[in-house]
Legacy VTK file of the C-alpha trace (Angstrom):
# vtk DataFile Version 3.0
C-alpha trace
ASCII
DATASET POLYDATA
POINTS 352 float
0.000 0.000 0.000
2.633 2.603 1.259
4.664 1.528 -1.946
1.598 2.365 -4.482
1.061 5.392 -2.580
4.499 6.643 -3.429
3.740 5.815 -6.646
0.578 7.892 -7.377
2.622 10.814 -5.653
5.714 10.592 -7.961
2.654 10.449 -10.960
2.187 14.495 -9.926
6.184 15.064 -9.448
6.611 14.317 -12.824
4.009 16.322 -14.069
4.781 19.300 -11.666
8.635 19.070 -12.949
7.777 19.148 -17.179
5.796 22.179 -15.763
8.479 23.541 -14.286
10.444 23.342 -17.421
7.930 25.144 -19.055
7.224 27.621 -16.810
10.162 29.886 -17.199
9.560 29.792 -20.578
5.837 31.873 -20.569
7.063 34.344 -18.320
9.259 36.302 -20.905
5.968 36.775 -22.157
4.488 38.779 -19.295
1.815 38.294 -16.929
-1.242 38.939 -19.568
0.162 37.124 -22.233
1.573 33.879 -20.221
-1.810 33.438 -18.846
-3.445 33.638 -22.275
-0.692 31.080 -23.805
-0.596 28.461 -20.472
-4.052 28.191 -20.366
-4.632 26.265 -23.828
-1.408 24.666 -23.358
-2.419 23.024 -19.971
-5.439 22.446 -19.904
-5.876 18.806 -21.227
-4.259 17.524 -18.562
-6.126 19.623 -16.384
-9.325 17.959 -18.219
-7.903 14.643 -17.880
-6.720 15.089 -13.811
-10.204 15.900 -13.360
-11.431 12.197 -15.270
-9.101 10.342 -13.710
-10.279 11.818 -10.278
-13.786 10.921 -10.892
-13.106 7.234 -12.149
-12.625 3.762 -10.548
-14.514 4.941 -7.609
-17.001 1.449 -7.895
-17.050 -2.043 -10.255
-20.849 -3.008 -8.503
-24.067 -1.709 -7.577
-23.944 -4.111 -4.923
-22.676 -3.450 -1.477
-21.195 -4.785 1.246
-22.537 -6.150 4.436
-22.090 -4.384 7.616
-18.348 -3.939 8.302
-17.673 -5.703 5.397
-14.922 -3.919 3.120
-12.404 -4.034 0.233
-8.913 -2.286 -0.571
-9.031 -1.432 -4.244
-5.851 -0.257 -6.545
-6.293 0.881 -10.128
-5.056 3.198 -12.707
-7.182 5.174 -15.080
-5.916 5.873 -18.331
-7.295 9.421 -20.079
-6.953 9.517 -23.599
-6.523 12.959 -24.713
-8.717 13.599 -28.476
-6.123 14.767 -31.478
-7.793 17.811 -31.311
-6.578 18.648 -27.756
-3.291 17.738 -28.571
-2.691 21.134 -30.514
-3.798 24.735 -30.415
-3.571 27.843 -32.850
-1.230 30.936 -31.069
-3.755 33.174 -33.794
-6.701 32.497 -32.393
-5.498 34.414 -29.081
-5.650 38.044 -28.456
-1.729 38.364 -27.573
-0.352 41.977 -25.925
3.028 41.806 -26.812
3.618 38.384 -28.420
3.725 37.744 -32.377
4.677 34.712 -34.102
7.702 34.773 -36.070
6.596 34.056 -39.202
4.870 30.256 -40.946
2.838 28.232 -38.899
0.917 29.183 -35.763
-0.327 25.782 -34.431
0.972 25.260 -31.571
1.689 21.861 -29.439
-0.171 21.600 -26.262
1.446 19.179 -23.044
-0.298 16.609 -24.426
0.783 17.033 -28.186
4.279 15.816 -29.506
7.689 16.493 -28.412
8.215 19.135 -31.037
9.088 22.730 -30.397
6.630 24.853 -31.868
6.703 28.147 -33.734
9.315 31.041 -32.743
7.254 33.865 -30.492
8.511 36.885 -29.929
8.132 39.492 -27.176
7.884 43.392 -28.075
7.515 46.646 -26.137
4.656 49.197 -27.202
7.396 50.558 -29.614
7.709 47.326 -31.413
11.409 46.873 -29.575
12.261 42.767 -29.268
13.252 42.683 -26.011
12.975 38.331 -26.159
11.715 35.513 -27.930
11.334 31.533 -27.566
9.865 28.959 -29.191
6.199 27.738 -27.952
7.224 24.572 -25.875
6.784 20.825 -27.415
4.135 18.441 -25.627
4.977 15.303 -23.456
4.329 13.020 -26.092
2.103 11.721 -23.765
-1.516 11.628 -25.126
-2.441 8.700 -22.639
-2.495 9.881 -18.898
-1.912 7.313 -16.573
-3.942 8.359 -12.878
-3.179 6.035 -10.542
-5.496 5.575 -7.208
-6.021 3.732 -4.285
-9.360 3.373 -2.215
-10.641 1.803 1.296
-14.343 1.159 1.303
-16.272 0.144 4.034
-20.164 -1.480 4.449
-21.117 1.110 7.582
-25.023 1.003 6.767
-27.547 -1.550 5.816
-27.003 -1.239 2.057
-24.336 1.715 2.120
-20.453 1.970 1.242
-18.377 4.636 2.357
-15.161 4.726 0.200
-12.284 6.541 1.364
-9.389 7.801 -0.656
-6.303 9.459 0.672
-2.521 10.280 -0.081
-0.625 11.517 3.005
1.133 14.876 2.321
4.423 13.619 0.396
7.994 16.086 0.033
9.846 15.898 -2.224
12.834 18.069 -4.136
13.829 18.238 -7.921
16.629 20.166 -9.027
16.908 22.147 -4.838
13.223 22.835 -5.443
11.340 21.698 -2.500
7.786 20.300 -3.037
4.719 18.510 -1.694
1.797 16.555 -2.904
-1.496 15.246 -1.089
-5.002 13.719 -2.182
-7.765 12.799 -0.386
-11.495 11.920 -1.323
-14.547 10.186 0.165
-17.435 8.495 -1.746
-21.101 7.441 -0.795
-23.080 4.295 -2.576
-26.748 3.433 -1.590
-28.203 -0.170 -3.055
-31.579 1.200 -3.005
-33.138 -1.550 -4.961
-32.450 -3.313 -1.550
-34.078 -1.000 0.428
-37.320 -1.115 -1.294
-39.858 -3.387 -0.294
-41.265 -5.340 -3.450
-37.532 -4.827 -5.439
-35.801 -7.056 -3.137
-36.320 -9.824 -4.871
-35.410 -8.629 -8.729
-31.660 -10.195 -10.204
-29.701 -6.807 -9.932
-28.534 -4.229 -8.504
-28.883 -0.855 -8.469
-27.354 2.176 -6.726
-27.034 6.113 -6.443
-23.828 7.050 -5.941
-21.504 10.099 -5.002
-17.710 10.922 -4.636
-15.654 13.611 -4.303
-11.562 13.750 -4.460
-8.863 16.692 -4.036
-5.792 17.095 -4.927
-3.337 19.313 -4.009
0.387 19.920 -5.425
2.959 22.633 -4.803
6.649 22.862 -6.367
9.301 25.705 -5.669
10.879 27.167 -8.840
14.063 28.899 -10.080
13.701 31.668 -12.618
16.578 34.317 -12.691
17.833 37.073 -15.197
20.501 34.233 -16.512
17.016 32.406 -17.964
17.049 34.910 -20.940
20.071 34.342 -21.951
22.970 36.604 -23.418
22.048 40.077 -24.473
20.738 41.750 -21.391
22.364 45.224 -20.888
21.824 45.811 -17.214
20.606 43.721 -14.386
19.296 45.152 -11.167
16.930 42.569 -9.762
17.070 40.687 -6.469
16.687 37.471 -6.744
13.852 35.991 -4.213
13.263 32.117 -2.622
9.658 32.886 -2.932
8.530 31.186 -6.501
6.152 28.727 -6.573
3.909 26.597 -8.332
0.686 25.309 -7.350
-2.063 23.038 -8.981
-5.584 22.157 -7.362
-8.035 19.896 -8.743
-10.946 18.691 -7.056
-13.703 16.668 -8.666
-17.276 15.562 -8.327
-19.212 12.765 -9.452
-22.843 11.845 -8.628
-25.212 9.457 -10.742
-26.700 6.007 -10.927
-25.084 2.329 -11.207
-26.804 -0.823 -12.367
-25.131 -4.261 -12.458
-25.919 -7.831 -12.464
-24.054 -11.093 -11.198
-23.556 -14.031 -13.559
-21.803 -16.115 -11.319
-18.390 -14.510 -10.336
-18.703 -12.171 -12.947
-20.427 -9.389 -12.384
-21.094 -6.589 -15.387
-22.277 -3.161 -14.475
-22.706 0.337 -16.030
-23.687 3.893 -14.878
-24.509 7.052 -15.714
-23.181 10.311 -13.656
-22.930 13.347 -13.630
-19.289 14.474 -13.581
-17.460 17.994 -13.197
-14.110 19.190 -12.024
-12.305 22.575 -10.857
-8.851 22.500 -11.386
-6.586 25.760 -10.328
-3.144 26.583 -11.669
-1.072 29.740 -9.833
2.783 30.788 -10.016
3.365 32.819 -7.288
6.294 34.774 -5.979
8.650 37.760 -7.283
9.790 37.344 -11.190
12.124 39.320 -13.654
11.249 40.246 -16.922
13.160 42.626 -19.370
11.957 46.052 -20.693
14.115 48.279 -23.191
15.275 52.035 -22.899
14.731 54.675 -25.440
18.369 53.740 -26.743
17.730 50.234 -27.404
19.150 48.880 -23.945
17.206 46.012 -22.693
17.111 46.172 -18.974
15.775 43.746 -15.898
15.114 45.297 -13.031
13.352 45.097 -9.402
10.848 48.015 -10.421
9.493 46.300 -12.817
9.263 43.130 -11.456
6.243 40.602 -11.997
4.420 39.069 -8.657
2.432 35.847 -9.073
2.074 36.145 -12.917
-0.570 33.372 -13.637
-3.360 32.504 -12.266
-5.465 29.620 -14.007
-8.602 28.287 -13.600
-10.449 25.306 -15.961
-13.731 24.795 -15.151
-15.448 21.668 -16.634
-18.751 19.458 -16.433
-20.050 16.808 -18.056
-22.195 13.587 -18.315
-20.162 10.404 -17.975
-21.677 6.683 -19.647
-19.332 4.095 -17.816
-19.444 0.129 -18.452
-17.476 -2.991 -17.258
-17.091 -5.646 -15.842
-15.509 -7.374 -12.520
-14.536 -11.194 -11.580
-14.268 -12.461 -8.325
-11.435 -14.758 -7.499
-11.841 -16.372 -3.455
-10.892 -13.058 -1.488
-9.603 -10.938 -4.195
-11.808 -9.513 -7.641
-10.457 -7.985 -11.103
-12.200 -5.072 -12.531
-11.985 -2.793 -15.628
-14.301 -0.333 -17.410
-14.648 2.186 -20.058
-15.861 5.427 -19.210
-17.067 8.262 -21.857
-17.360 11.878 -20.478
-14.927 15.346 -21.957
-12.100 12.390 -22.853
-12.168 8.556 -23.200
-11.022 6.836 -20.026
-10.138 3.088 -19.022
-9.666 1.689 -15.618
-8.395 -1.625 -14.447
-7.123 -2.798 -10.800
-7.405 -5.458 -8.205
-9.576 -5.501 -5.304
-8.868 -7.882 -1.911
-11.940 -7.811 0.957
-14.808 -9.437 2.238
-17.847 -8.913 1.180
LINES 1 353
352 0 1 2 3 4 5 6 7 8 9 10 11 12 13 14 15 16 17 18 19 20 21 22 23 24 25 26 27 28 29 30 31 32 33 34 35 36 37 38 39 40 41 42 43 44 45 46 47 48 49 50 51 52 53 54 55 56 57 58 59 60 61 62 63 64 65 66 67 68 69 70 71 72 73 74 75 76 77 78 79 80 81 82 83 84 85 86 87 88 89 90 91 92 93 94 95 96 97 98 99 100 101 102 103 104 105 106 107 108 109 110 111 112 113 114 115 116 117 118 119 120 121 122 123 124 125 126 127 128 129 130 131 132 133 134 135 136 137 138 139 140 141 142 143 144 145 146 147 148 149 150 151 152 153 154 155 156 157 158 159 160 161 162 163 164 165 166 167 168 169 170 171 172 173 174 175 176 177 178 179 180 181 182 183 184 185 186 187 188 189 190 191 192 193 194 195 196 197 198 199 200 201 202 203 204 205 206 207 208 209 210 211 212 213 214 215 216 217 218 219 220 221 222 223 224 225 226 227 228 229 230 231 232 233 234 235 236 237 238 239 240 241 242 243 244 245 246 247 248 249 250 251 252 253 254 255 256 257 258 259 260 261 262 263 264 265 266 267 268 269 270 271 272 273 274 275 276 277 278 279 280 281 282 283 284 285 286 287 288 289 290 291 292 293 294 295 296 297 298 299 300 301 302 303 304 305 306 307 308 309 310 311 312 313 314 315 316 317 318 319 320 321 322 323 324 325 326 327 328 329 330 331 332 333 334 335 336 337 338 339 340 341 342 343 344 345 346 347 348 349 350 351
């Protein structure tokens, strides 16, 4: 358990450092314009967080008995659509940013790992004072979400499922960082509970679940980041950049399953949405140019917690599967349609 844990932490490391990567990148942009470039660029994996948070959370309308319970692992598996994979830079309503020249589609972090076209950063006087390339994707257009779950039979006919990561640190590159999750879920057999429906062969439930998770990196971003060309440098550097990302998720709806001897096929329909929240905060430099050309950094003209992201994002989910019980231990998997595809499969170990 404590070694899957681990695991499902060092899932949102890895994600929080290609951020990081990234990150310094945007912020030659400015404030307005960084926000208006990350958000495209992020936000299918912020669609696909919010999936993954919302899946695996049952495999059966049926419940447990009293004090009954089950420890269930599984990974979900988002598969982001081709046409989140890329974005066009022309379609946004840029301050001080221009593309170069050719092409303006753009990878997002879930397209290839390809830079993208040349941007470049001007004062109101048309004066480059940077430029970079819009950043490749991960490559990555199937996000693995690992979870864990402890569910419990505490009512006639009720589960309470439990989900939690205990607050993990960690450091990449002298960046200090922590990660978290933690989520609790509610399933009613009703059909159960109703005199007269007892006695028909299936199940069915209501359900609902809700999960957070929290993650938080330190960064490094310092005049050296633009590079050579810089005429004068008069900026403190600060210990006080960070990144954070927030995603919570809820999912509410109806399950229906049968039993066929130790397999046991169910489907639902829910209602899903998810809130997930991006912010860099702290003190960062960015360059402005003099009447004569100079391009300067300074402390005056500093930039304090540049982006601030939000994705916002609801939808009905169809899910189906299937689950086979073994003695004490069951396998599961299922298909679930909402913004993205999805697939789930784990192992579960209780008594019923």
């Amino acid at each position: 358990m404590r070694r899957f844990l681990i695991f499902i932490a060092f899932i949102g490391i890895a994600q929080i450092s290609f951020a990081q990567q990234r990150v310094v990148e945007f912020i030659k942009a400015g404030a307005a314009d960084a926000n208006k470039l990350f958000q495209p660029y992020l936000e299918p994996y912020a669609f696909a967080l919010g999936d993954g948070l919302n899946n695996g959370w049952y495999n059966s309308a049926e419940t447990h008995k009293l004090f009954g319970f089950d420890l269930a692992v599984s990974v979900n598996a988002v598969q982001i659509p081709s046409s989140a994979r890329t974005f066009d830079l022309s379609a946004l309503d840029f301050t001080s940013l221009h593309v170069a020249s050719g092409s303006s589609i753009a990878q997002t972090i879930a397209g290839e790992d390809i830079d993208g076209p040349t941007l470049i950063v001007t004062d109101d006087q048309g004066n480059e004072l940077a430029s970079f390339k819009s950043p490749p994707g991960t490559g990555l257009d199937l996000v693995p979400i690992p979870m864990a779950q402890i569910t419990f039979g505490v009512l006639p006919n009720t589960d309470l499922s439990v989900r939690y990561v205990p607050t993990v640190n960690f450091s990449i590159k002298d960046d200090d960082g922590k990660i978290g999750m933690i989520g609790a879920g509610i399933k009613h057999n009703f059909i159960k509970s109703i005199p007269g429906l007892k006695s028909l062969p299936l199940d069915a439930a209501v359900f609902i679940g809700y999960s957070k998770i929290n993650t938080e990196s330190g960064l490094t971003f310092t005049p050296q980041d633009y590079g050579s060309g810089i005429t004068s440098v008069t900026f403190t550097n600060t210990d006080d950049q960070m990144l954070k990302i927030s995603s919570s998720s809820l999912k509410y709806g109806l399950i229906v399953s049968k039993k066929l001897g130790p397999l046991t096929v169910f489907g639902s329909v829910s209602q899903n949405s998810s809130k997930s929240t991006v912010d860099l905060l702290g003190k960062y430099p960015v360059v402005t140019a003099l009447s004569n050309g100079d391009l300067v950094i300074s402390d005056e003209d500093a930039l304090y917690d540049p982006i601030a992201l939000k994705f916002d994002n609801s939808n009905i989910s169809m899910d189906a599967g299937v689950r086979l019980k073994l003695a004490f231990f069951s396998l599961f998997g299922s298909v679930s349609k909402s913004e993205y595809t999805s697939f789930n499969a784990g192992v579960s170990l209780g008594f019923r």
